[in-house]
N, C-alpha and C positions, 0 to 999 in steps of 0.2 A: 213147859218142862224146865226151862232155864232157869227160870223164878226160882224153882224149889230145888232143885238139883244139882245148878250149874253146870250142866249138861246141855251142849246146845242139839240139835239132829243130825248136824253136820257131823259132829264129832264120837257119836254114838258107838258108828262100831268100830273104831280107833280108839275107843276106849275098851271098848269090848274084846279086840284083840289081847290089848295090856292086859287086862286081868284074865287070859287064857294062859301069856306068856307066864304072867305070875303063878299060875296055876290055881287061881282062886274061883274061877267057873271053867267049866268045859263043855265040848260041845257036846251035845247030846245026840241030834239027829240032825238031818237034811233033810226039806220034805218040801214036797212041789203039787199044786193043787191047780188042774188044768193047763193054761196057759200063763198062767202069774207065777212071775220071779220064782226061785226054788228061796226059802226062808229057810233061815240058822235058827234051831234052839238050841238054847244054854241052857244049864245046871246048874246051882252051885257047889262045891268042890266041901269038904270036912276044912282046909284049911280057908276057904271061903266065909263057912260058918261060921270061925276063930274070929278073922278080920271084920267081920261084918258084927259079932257082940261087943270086940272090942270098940268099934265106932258106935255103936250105940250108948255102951256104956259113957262115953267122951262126950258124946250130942246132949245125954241127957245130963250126966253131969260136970260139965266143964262150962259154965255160959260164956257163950262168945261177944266179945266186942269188936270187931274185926273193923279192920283200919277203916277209915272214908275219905275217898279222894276231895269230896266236897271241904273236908275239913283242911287238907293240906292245903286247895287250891284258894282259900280264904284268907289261911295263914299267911298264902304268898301278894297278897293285897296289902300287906302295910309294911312292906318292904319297902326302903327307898325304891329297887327296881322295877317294882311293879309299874305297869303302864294302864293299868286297867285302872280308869275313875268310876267315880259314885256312878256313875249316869248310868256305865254301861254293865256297873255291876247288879245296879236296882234291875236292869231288863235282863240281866241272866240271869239272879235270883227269879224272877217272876218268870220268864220261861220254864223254869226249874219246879213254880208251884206248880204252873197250869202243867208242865208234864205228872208230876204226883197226880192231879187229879184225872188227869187220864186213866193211869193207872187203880185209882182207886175205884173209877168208872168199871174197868177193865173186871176188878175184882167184883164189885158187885154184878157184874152177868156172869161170870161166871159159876155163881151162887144158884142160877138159873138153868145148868148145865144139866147133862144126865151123869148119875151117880149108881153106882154100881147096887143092887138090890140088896147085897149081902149083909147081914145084921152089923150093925157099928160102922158100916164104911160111911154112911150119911152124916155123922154123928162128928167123925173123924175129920172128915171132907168140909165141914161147916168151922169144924176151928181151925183145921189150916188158913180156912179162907179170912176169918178173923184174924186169926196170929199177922197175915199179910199186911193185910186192913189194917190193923192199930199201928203195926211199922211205919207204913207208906203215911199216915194221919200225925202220928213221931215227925216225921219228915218233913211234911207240911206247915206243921206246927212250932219245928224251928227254923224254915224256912223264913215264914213270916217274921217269927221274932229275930233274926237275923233283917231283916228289911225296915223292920219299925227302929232297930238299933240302928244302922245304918241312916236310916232320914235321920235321928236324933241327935247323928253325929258321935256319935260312941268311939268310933275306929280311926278317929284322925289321931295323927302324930305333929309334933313341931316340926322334923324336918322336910317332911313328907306330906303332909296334907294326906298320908295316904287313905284312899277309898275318896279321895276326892277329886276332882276332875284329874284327868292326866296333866303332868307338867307342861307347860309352855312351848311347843314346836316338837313335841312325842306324841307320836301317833295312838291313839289304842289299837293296841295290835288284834285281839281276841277279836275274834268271830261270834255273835248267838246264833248258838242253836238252831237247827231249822226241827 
């Protein structure tokens, strides 16, 4: 659910409170089924409806390019101050693929999931999972070429050597990934 959402489970019904207080869903009923939890339904609200076409119409026509940390934390590689060399950047970029391709893993079984019976949600369900897929393959894809520029030496500077080994008696500080 986070992938598509950004909605973790944790944060579900704190989210779901907020849009009560906003008055854009309400609750509906309380209802309890034997022994299990009593469970909240929601509604959503005529101003709900409002906010909800408005974000649609934004989702569909606005395309996003939303910032990447990966981009900023690259940028900060050929700083004088960076401490981070080639060595240790080539094993966090490659950490970085082999997690894409997790993910990409991750997406194709999900492909294998069960899907709701109902006319188009199969249909639906299949290009989300594509729309992910070609991102996460994006990713991968300049992951690499970011690595083949990097061996070729593309990112040094004269003062800096930067993206090349750490200076003389500086640590690299960075951590990879576990």
């Amino acid at each position: 659910m986070e992938r598509w959402a950004d909605v973790s489970y944790g944060s579900i019904y704190g989210r779901l409170r907020r849009l009560v207080d906003e008055q854009l869903v309400e609750v509906v009923r309380t209802e309890q089924v034997e022994n299990r939890p009593s469970r909240t339904v929601y509604g959503i609200t005529e101003a709900g409806r409002d906010a909800l076409g408005k974000a649609l119409q934004n989702a569909f026509g606005v395309p996003e390019l939303p910032a990447m940390t990966i981009d900023l934390a690259l940028s900060y590689c050929v700083t004088e101050s960076s401490r981070v060399g080639s060595t240790q950047l080539r094993s966090l970029l490659e950490a970085r693929v082999t997690r894409l391709d997790l993910i990409a893993e991750e997406l194709r079984q999900a492909r294998n999931g069960p899907v709701s019976e109902q006319p188009g949600v199969g249909a639906l369900v299949d290009d989300l999972l594509s729309h992910s897929e070609q991102r996460v393959a994006a990713e991968r894809d300049w992951t690499r070429h970011v690595l083949e520029r990097l061996a070729a030496g593309a990112y040094r500077t004269p003062s800096h050597g930067a993206i090349d080994p750490s200076p003389s008696g500086s640590p690299e500080r960075l951590e990879r990934p576990t």
